[in-house]
C-alpha positions in Angstrom: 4.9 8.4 44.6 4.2 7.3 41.0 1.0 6.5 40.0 0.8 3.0 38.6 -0.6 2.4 34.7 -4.7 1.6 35.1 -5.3 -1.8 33.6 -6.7 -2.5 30.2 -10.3 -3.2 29.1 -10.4 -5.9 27.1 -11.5 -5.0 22.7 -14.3 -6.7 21.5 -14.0 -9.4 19.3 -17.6 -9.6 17.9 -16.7 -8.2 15.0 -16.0 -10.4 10.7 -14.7 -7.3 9.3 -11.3 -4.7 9.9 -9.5 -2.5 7.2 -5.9 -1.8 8.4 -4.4 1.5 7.0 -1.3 3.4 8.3 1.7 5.2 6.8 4.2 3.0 6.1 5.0 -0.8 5.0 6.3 -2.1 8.8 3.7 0.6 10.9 1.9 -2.3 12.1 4.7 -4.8 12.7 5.7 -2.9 15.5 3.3 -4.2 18.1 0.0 -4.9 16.4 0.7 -7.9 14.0 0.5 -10.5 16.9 -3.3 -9.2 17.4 -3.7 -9.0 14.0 -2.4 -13.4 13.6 -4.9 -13.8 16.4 -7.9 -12.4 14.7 -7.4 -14.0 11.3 -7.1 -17.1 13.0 -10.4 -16.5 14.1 -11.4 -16.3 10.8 -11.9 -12.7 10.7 -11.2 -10.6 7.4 -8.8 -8.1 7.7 -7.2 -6.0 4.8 -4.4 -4.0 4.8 -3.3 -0.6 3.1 0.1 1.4 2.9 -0.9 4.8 2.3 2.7 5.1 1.2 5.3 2.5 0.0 8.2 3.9 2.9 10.3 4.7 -0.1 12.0 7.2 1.2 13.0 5.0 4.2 16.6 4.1 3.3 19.1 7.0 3.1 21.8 4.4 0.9 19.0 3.5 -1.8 17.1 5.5 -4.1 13.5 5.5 -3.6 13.0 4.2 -6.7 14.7 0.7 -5.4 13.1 1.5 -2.2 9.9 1.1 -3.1 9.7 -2.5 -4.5 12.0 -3.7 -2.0 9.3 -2.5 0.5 5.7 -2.9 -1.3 7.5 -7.0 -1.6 8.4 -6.9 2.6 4.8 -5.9 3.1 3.1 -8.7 1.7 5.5 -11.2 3.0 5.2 -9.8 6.3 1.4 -9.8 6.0 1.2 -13.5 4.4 3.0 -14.5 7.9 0.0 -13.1 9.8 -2.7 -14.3 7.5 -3.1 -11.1 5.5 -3.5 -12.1 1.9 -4.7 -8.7 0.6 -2.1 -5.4 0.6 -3.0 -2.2 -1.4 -0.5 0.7 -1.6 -2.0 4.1 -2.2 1.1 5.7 -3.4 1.6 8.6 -1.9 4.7 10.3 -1.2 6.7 9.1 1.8 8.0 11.9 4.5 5.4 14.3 3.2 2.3 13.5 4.0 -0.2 16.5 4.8 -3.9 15.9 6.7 -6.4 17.2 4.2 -9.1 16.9 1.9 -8.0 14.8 -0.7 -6.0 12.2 2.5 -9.9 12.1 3.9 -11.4 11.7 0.4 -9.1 8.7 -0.1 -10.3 7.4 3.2 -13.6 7.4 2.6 -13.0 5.7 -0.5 -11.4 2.7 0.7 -14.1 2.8 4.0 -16.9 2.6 1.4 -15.2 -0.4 -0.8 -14.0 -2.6 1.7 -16.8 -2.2 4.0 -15.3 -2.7 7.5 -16.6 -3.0 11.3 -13.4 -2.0 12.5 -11.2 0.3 11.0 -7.0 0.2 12.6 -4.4 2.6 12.2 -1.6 4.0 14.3 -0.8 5.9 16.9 -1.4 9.8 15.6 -1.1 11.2 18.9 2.6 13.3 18.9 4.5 11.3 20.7 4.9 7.8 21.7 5.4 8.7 25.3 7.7 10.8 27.2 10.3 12.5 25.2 9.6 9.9 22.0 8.2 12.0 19.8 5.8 10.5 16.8 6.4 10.9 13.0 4.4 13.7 10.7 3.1 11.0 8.7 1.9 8.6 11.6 0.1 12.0 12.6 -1.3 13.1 8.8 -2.3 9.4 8.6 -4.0 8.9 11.8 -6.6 12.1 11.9 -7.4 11.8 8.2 -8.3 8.2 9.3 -10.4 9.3 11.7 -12.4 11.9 9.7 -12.2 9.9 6.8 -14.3 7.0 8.5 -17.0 9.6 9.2 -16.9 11.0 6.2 -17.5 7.9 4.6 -21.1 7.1 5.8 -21.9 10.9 4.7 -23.8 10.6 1.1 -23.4 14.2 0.7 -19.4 14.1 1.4 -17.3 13.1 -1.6 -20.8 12.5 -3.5 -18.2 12.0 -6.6 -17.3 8.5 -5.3 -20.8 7.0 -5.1 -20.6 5.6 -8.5 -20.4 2.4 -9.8 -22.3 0.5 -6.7 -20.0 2.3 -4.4 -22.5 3.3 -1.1 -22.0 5.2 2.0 -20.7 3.3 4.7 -21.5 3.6 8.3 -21.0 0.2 9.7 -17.6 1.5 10.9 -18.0 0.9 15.2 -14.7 2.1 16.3 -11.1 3.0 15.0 -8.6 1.6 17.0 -5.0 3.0 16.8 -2.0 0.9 17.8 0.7 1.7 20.3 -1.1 5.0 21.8 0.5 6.2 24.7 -3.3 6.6 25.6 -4.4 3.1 25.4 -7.0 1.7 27.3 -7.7 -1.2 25.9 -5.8 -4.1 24.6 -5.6 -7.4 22.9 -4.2 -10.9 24.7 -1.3 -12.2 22.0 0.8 -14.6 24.1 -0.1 -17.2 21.7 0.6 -15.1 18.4 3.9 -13.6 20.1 5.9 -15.6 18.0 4.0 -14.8 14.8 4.4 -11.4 15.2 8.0 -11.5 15.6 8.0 -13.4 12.5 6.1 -10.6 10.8 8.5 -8.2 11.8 11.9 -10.1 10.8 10.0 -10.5 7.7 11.3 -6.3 7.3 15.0 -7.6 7.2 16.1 -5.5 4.6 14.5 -2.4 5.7 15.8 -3.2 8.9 19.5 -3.5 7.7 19.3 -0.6 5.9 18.7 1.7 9.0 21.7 -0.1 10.3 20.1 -1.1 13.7 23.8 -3.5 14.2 22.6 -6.2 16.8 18.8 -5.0 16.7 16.6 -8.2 17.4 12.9 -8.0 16.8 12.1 -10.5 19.8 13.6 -8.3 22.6 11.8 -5.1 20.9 8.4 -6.8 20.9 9.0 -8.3 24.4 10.0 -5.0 25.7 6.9 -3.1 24.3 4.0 -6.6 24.5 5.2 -7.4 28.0 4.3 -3.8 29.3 0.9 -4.4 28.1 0.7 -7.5 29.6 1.6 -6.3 32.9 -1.6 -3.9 32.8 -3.9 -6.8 30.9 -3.1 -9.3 33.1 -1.2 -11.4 30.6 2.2 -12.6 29.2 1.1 -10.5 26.2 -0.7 -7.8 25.0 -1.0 -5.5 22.6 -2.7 -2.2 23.9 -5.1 0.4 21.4 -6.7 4.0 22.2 -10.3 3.1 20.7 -12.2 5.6 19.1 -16.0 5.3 19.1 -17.7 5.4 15.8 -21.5 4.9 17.6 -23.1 8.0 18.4 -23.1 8.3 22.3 -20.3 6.3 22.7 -20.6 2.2 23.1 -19.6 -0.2 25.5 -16.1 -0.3 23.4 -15.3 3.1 25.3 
């Protein structure tokens, strides 16, 4: 007999400050913007950053095209969910390797923007069975995590402590989107709609994969609604946390 999904703890929401970073221009429109809509309509700061610019996304145009056409869908589709802030660090799409200078870039942004809650996504290697995850998702994800510790270490990348720029150790968790290990989740019935809106807002990265007939409704319904089965909700948009507190917290 198969075992049935446990349900969902609920994230915290006591919390002013998050600093989105992930791989790619359209990571977090796949399931996360509708939490994101419902946080900044709480009033709650959140920043995003494109550790690339997904320029190597479209095999019929050269990444040189690529990349504005991308960088531009990114801050559209983050305008739609109240993001008015987007930074692109530039590095090269498809190639992305976990290391020093990945975690030193981490820190850095950690240490300037100053978050509570630091998001990425899902790192582990696949996305469930048979679905396996992308090498930058994975590079991204653990430099992420180490990079957020790193950051509230003054002897760790001592170089970048210039120019009023502190250790930062306020980080309380990292949440990454769309584990196949979630345990927790957000409610975003209401922001379903917005999220969807997010996602269109990709059109043509979208058309260049040449996805014929591809609607972002039914994919966001088909990947929300399983969350909301196990939240108890129409909704929801499910994380694996990822304690920042020594000991753990109660956001295990």
């Amino acid at each position: 007999m198969q075992e049935m999904p446990a349900e969902l703890k609920p994230l915290p929401e006591n919390w002013d400050r998050a600093l989105v970073i992930v791989a790619h221009p359209d990571d977090i429109e796949y399931g996360a913007a509708g939490a994101i809509a419902r946080w900044t309509g709480q009033g709650k700061k959140i920043n995003y950053v494109m550790v690339t610019s997904g320029e190597a996304g479209i095999d019929g145009l050269h990444p040189d095209e690529c990349r504005a056409l991308r960088e531009a869908e990114e801050i559209a589709s983050a305008q739609v969910v109240g993001v008015d802030e987007v930074e692109f660090l530039g590095y090269p799409d498809g190639i992305l390797t976990y290391g020093l200078d990945l975690r030193a870039a981490v820190a850095r942004l950690v240490r300037r923007y100053q978050p509570e809650i630091v998001i990425t996504g899902n790192f582990r290697d696949t996305f469930g069975p048979g679905a396996l995850n992308q090498a930058d998702h994975i590079a991204t994800g653990r430099a992420v995590l180490d990079g957020v510790r790193d950051a509230g270490n003054r002897w760790i990348f001592p170089e970048q402590l210039t120019d009023g720029l502190n250790p930062w150790g306020g980080v309380r968790a990292v949440w990454a989107a769309g584990s196949p290990d979630s345990r927790h989740a957000v409610d975003v019935t209401d922001t379903f709609d917005v999220g969807v809106r997010s996602l269109e807002a990709h059109d043509a990265y979208i058309k260049g994969l040449g996805w014929e007939g591809w609607s972002a409704e039914d994919f966001l319904e088909g990947i929300l609604r399983q969350g909301g089965a196990r939240f108890g909700t129409t909704y929801a948009a499910m994380f694996e946390v990822y304690s920042m507190v020594w000991g753990g917290s109660e956001e295990d």
